[in-house]
Each structure stands twice: as C-alpha cells, then as structure tokens.
N, C-alpha and C positions, 0 to 999 in steps of 0.2 A: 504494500500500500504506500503509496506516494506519501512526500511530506505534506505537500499542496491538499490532497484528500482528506489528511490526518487531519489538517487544518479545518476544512469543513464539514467533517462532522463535530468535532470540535463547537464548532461555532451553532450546527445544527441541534448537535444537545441542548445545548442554554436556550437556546430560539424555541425549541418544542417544549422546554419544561414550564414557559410562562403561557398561562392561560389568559389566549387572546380569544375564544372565542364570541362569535356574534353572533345572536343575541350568547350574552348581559351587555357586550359593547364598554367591559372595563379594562381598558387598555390601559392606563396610569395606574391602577388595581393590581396588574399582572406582575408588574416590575419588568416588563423588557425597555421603557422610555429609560430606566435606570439603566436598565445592563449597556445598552448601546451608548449612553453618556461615559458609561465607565472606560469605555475604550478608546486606550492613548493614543492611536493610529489614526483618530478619523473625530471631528469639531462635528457632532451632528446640532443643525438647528432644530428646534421642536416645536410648530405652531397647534396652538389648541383652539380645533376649529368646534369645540364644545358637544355635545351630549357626544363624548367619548370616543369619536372621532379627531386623529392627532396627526400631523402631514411630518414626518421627518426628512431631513434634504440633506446630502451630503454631496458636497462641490470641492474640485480643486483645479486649479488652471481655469484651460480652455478648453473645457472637453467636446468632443464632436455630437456626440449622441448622448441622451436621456436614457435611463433607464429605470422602471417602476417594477416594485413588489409590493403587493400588498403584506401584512403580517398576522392581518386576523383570521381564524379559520370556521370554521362551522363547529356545533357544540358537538361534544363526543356522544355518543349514544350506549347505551347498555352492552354494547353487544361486543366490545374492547376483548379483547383476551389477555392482552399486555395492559399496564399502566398506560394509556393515552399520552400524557406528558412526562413519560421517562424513557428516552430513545433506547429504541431497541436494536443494534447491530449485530448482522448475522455473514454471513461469508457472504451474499449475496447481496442483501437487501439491508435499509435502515428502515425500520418500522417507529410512527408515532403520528399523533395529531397533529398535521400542517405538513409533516415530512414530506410529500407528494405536493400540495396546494395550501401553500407555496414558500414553505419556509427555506427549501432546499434550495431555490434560487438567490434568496436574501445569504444565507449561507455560505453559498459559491462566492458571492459578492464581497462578502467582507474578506475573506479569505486572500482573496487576489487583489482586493485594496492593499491588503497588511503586506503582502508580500512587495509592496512599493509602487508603486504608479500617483504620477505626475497629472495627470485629467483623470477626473471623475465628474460625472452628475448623477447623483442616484435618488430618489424619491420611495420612500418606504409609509407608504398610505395603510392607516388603520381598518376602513368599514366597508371594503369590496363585497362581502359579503351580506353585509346590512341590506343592499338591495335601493342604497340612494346615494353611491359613490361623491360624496362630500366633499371628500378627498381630493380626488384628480377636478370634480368641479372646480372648487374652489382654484388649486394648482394652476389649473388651465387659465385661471384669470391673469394673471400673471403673464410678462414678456418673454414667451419660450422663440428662444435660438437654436435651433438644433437642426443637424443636419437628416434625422431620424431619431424615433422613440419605439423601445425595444420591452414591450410590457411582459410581463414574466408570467404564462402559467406554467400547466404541464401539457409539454407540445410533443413528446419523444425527440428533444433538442431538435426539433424542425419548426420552421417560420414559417407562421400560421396567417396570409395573406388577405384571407375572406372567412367571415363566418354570420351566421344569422342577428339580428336587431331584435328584441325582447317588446312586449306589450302585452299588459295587463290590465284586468277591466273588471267590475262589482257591476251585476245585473241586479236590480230589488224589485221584486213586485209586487202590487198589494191586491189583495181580495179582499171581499165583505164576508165576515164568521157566519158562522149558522150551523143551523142542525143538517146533516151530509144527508138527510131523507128528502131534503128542498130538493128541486131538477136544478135548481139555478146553480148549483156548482159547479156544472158544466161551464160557465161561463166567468163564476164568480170567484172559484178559486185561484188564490194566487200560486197555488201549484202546479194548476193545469195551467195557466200564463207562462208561466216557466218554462215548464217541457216543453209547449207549442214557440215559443225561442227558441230554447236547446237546439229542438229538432230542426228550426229553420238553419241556424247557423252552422249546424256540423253538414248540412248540406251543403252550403256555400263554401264549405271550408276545403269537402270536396272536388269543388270546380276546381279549386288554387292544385291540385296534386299536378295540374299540369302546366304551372309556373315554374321555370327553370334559373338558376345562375350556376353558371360553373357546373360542377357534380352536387349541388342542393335542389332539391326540387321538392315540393309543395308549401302548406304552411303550418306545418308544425301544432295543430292547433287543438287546444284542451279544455275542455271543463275541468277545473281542478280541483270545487269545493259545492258541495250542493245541501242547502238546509232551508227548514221551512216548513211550516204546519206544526200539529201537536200529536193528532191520533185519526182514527180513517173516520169515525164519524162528526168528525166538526170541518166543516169548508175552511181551507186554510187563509189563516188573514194577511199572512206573510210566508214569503221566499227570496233566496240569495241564492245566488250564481256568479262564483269567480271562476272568471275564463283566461287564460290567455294563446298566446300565439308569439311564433318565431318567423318575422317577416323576412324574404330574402333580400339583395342588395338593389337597390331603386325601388322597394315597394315603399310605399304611402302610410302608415299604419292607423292616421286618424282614416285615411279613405275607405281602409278593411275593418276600419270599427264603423262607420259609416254602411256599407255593403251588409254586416252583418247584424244589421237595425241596431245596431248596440245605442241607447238614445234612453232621453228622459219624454215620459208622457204624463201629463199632468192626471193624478190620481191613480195612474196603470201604474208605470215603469220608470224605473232610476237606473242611468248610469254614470256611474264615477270610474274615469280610468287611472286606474295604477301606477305601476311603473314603466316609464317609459324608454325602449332607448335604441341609438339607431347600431346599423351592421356595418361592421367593417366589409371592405370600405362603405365610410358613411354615404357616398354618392354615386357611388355603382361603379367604378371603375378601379380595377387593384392593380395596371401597369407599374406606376409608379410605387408601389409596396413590393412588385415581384422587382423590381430594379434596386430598390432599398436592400434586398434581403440577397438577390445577387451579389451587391456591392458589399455586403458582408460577408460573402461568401457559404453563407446558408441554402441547405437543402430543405425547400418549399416545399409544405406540408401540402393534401388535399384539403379544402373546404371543409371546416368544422360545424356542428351546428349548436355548441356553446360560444354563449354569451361575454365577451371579456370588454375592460373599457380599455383599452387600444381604439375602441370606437367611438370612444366620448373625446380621444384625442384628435381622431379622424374628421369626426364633425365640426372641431375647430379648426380644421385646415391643414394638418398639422399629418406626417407620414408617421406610419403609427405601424407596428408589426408584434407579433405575439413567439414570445419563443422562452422554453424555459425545461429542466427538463423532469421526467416523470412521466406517466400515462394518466390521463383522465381518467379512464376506467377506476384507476387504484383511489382516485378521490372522494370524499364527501359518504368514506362507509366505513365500517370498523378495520382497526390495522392498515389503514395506509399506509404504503410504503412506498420510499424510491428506491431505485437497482442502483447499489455501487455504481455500476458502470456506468450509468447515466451521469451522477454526478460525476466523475473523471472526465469524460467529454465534454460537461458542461464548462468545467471548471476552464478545460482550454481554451473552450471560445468563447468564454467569459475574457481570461485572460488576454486574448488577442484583439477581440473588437472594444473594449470600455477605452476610451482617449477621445 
C-alpha cells in the first residue's frame, strides 16, 4: 500500500467517524469544522450559511479548476453490520458511512494537498443531501474564475458529462365527508380525485418513454407518497400525492408539470412544487463538458440518471463535470464501501489535475 493511500485512508477514518448526516443537519455538532481547522497544511475558511449548513473553501495560488465535495451523508439505517462511523479496512475495500458518497473524495483531497501543491480551490459544502443545496447556491453567488469545476461523486473515476434534472411536486385534494352509503362519493371523494390524477399523469408520463438525450430516454416518473381518507365507509375529505420526475436535458419541467395538470383549482386541487433543479448540462448541450473532461484527460462516463449539483453550476454558466471515485450502487445502503483500488487511481488524478 502506497504512502499517498496510507494517507487517505488516514484522513478517511476521521472524515467517516464525525456524524455528518442529513437530516439532523448538525454539522458544527459532529466536530469535522474542528478537525479540518486543526490541520497545519491547509487555512480553511468556514462561512455559516445557518440552519446547519457551513461552505468550507480552501485556496492557494492561482488554481485553474474548482473542485466540490460535499461532506454530509444520508442517516445510517439499522441494517449496519459494522459500526457506521468506524472505518472498516479490509484487503479490498474500506467500509463506512460517507466512505463511497462522498467522503473518499474529500479524503483523496486532503491527502495530495499535504503532500504539497502550490494551486488549490476546493469547496467542501455541508447539505447536498438536505435536498436545497444552500451551499453551492449561495457559493455560486460569488465571482467564480475557473477554467472548469470538477464536483465529486461516485462516478467509477469517470466524468460524468450528462445526467437527468430532479422535480418534485404535492398534489392535495379535497372532498366533502359523509357516510360512503351516499352515490355522491363517486364524485365527492377526494380519493377518487386523486386516483382519477394518478391515472391521468402516469399516462402522460408514458408518452415521454419516447423522449431521448444521449443513452437516457423517458421520464423517470413516480408517485412517491400517497395518503388520505380515514376508513372505507366515510367519503374521504382529504388526499396527498407527492410525485416527482427526472427531466432529460432541454426538457421544461414547469411545462411537464403543466402537461401533467399538476395545478391549483379553487376548492378541488392544490399544487405546491418541491424541489427543483435543472440536468447537466443545464441547457442541453454537453460538447463543451466532453472537451472539459478530454482536457483533463478523463475517461467519459455514459449518461447517469442521478441527480448531482455540477448542474446548479451549469445553470450559472459555469463548465461543471462530475467525477469522483466509488460506485453509486454501493451508496445510500448499509456498508458502503469504496474498493482500494478506486481510491489509488483517484488519488492520481486527483494529484495530476488540482493546479
């Protein structure tokens, strides 16, 4: 094992043993803003952009390229077989919560900082996971110079060009109660409101399977949460339906909430849409990301159809690419792990392209 490697797991142990996850969103809580201050190598700044989201920035020189990790991970779930936050290294693999998404990148990072280099930018954003990136918003508001920005997930160390834009959406319907012996619930329940939605919208949703970009084709699209009524014989006086959907690159996503009646009707239906947010690239065209990632000499992924904000940078104008290493698969489930191997190769082209 390499010294460079020793170094980053090193650095991945402390990183996986502070509990970043979101939700509780207590990041100043976990002690990783401490551990990273404590480190002689590297002045991190620390802006506290409040309810527990915190943008850390580490700069030196004139670096060419940006590069983002987030550091909070999703909450551990029962089903752990290791400790969660006590990295587990095995001849193969490093097991623990974030190890995969995405502490192993921040990891690799510090690693090949310590080992001396003259440019850096790096941005270690807290609430990727919160589902209202705060973070890179805010960031984004700010004078970025950069010749590219290199957002870290888990890509199998390949630059990840294209991928789908997220939106989400609350349907509410009301009905008038009663006793379910009336006919009028035919009409009057707000659950039979609901389904006759549902059904119209998974239809439409249907038409889009023959909407293509790249290797993605349809729209991804879900009912995700469905509740409403009390018991089968009282007409139900309310129902909710969160839905969303994964627009491809140049789709519209107010026009397919639109297409899919998604709408407020005065005493029917309520809708409040979610989260929003557009697909890399944010304007339909990825030339200029596959010339980015050429020019770093990256092996270009296929079309993903998760969500990363590499596209909230794309939307501000800004060449934006996803690469980092790990498998998706291994994320967001009990025992995440990344393969040794992965980090070593990361580590090198970490090493090569930060300046």
């Amino acid at each position: 094992m390499s010294s460079l490697l020793n170094s980053c797991l090193r650095h991945l142990e402390l990183l996986v043993s502070f509990n970043t996850s979101n939700p509780p969103r207590k990041t100043k809580e976990s002690g990783i803003l401490d551990y990273l201050e404590s480190l002689t190598f590297i002045k991190p700044k620390i802006d506290d952009l409040d309810n527990g989201s915190f943008n850390v920035t580490l700069s030196k020189g004139a670096p060419k390229y940006l590069f983002n990790v987030h550091l909070d991970t999703v909450p551990a779930s029962e089903n752990w077989q290791t400790d969660p936050y006590s990295l587990k290294i095995t001849d193969t693999k490093a097991i623990g919560l974030g190890a995969c998404d995405i502490k192993s990148a921040a990891a690799c990072i510090l690693s090949v900082i310590e080992e001396g280099l003259d440019n850096y930018a790096i941005l270690f954003s807290t609430d990727e996971e919160a589902g209202q990136s705060t973070c890179v918003k805010r960031f984004i508001e700010s004078n970025l110079a950069y010749q590219g920005i290199i957002v870290a997930e888990p890509t199998n160390n390949k630059a990840v060009t294209c991928h789908r834009g997220i939106a989400t959406g609350t349907m509410e319907f009301s009905g008038i109660s009663g006793h379910s012996s009336d006919s009028r619930a035919m009409n009057d329940s707000a659950i039979h409101k609901q389904t006759n939605w549902s059904f119209k919208a998974l239809e439409i949703a249907k038409v889009y399977e023959n909407h293509k970009f790249e290797s993605l084709n349809g729209l991804a699209f879900n009912l995700g949460a469905v509740q409403g009524g009390i018991k089968p014989n009282i007409i139900a006086e309310y129902a909710e339906t969160k839905f969303g959907f994964r627009p491809l690159p140049g789709q519209d996503p107010y026009q397919i909430f639109t297409e899919l009646n998604a709408k407020s009707v005065e005493g029917d239906s309520k809708f409040t849409s979610g989260f929003i947010a557009p697909s890399l690239p944010a304007r339909g065209d990825s030339q200029n990301l596959k010339k980015l990632a050429n020019n770093l000499r990256l092996e270009i992924s296929e079309p993903v159809n998760f969500w990363t904000e590499a596209a909230l940078f794309s939307e501000a104008g800004h060449d934006a690419i996803v690469f980092g290493p790990g498998d998706i698969r291994n994320a967001h489930q009990p025992n995440e792990f990344v393969m040794l191997k992965d980090l070593s190769i990361a580590l090198e082209i970490y090493k090569e392209i930060i300046q």
